[in-house]
N, C-alpha and C positions, 0 to 999 in steps of 0.2 A: 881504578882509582879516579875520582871524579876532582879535578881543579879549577877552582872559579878565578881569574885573573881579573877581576873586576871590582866595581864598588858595589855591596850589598845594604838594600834597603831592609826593612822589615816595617810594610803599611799593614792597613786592614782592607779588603774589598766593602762593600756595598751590603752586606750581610753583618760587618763588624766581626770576619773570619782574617785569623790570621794569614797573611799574605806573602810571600817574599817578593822579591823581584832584583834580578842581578840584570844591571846595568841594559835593561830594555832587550837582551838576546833570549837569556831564560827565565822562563816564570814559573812558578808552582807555588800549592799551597804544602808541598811537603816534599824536599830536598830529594831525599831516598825513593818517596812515592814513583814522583816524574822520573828519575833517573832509571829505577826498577818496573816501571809497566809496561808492559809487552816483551819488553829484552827476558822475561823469565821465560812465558811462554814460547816463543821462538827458540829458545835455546832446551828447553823440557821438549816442546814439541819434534824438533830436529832429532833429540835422544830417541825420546816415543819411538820415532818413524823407524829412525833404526836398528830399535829393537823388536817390532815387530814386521821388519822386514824381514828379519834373520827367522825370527818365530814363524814368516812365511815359506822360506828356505827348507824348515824341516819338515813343515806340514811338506812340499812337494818332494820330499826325501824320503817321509812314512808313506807315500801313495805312489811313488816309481820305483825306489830303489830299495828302500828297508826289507829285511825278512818279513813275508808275512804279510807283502804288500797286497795279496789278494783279499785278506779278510780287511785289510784298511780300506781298499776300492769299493770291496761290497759295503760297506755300513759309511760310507762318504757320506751321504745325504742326510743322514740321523744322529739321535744321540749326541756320544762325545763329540764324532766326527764332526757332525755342522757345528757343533757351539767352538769349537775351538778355529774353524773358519771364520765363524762369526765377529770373534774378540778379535781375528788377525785384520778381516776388514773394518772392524770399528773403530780398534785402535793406531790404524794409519788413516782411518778418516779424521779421527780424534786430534791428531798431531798433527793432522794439514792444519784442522782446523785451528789448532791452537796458533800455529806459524802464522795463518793469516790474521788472527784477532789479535796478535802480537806485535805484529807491521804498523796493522790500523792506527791500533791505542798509541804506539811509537812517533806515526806519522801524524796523529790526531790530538796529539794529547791538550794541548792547550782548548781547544775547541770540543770537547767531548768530555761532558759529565761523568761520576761513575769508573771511572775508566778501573782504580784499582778494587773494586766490585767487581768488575767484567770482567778484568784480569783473574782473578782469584775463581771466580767459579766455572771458567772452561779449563783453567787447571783440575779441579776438581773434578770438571767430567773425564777426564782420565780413568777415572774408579771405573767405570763402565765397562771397556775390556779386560782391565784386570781383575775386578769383580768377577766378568766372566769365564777367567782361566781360574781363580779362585775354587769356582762353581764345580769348573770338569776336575780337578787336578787334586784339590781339599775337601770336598763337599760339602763348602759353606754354604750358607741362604743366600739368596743371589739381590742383599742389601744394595751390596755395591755398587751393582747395574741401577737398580733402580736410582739411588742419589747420583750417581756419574751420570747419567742419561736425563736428570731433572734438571743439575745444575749446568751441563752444555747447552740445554736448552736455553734455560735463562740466560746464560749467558751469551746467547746467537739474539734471540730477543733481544734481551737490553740493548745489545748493541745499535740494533736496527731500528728502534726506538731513539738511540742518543744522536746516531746519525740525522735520525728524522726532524728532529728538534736543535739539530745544531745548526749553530750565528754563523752566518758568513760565507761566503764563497768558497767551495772542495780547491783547492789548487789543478 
């Protein structure tokens, strides 16, 4: 629950965009926007991690412990075996990353353009591992990967663009 103890204005910026501004602590040009960017990511990303830590737990439980761990050891390198390795490291690389461009936009937000852009599309790259388990598990078209693997792009770019072009001193 977010409560503002203050006197709230409502100006326009320099563009003639609507503006708020609560009593000189917080500023934003959209209440929910600033409150919500990065706090999703950090908290989806945290989930992420989680759940494809566990998803690493069984991969090392079909290749030590499972019946049948021999034919799982021989074919590790190929096939199902690497893709489903592959989603397990992409999707805890996915969810660092989101934690960290979560922190950022949190820490940045007044200074950094875009931010619920950037927000939204490293969410998005999430699709990428699970597109991939999709892939072994459904045998969909591997859409997913490709739009989750486009949009973390973009959204590791933009950032490092908004960075680049941002006013003012880092703290």
């Amino acid at each position: 629950m977010f409560v503002v103890r203050c006197f709230c204005y409502r100006t326009t910026n320099k563009n003639g965009e609507p503006f708020v501004t609560f009593s000189g602590y917080f500023q934003s040009s959209s209440l929910l926007g600033a409150v919500m960017n990065g706090k999703k990511n950090i908290a989806i990303g945290f989930l992420t991690m989680g759940f494809f830590m566990a998803y690493g737990f069984l991969l090392i439980y079909l290749r030590d412990f499972a019946p049948g761990k021999e034919e799982w050891a021989a074919n590790y390198s190929s096939g199902k075996h690497f893709e489903t390795r592959l989603a397990h490291v992409h999707g805890n690389l996915f969810a660092f990353l989101n934690i960290v461009i979560g922190y950022l936009l949190l820490h940045f937000q007044t200074k950094l353009s875009n931010t619920q852009a950037i927000s939204w599309l490293a969410l998005a790259g999430l699709l990428m591992p699970l597109g991939i388990l999709s892939e072994v598990y459904f045998g969909l078209p591997p859409v997913l990967v490709l739009v989750g693997a486009m949009t973390m792009t973009a959204s590791v770019m933009w950032l490092g663009v908004a960075f680049f072009r941002m006013k003012g001193d880092m703290p």
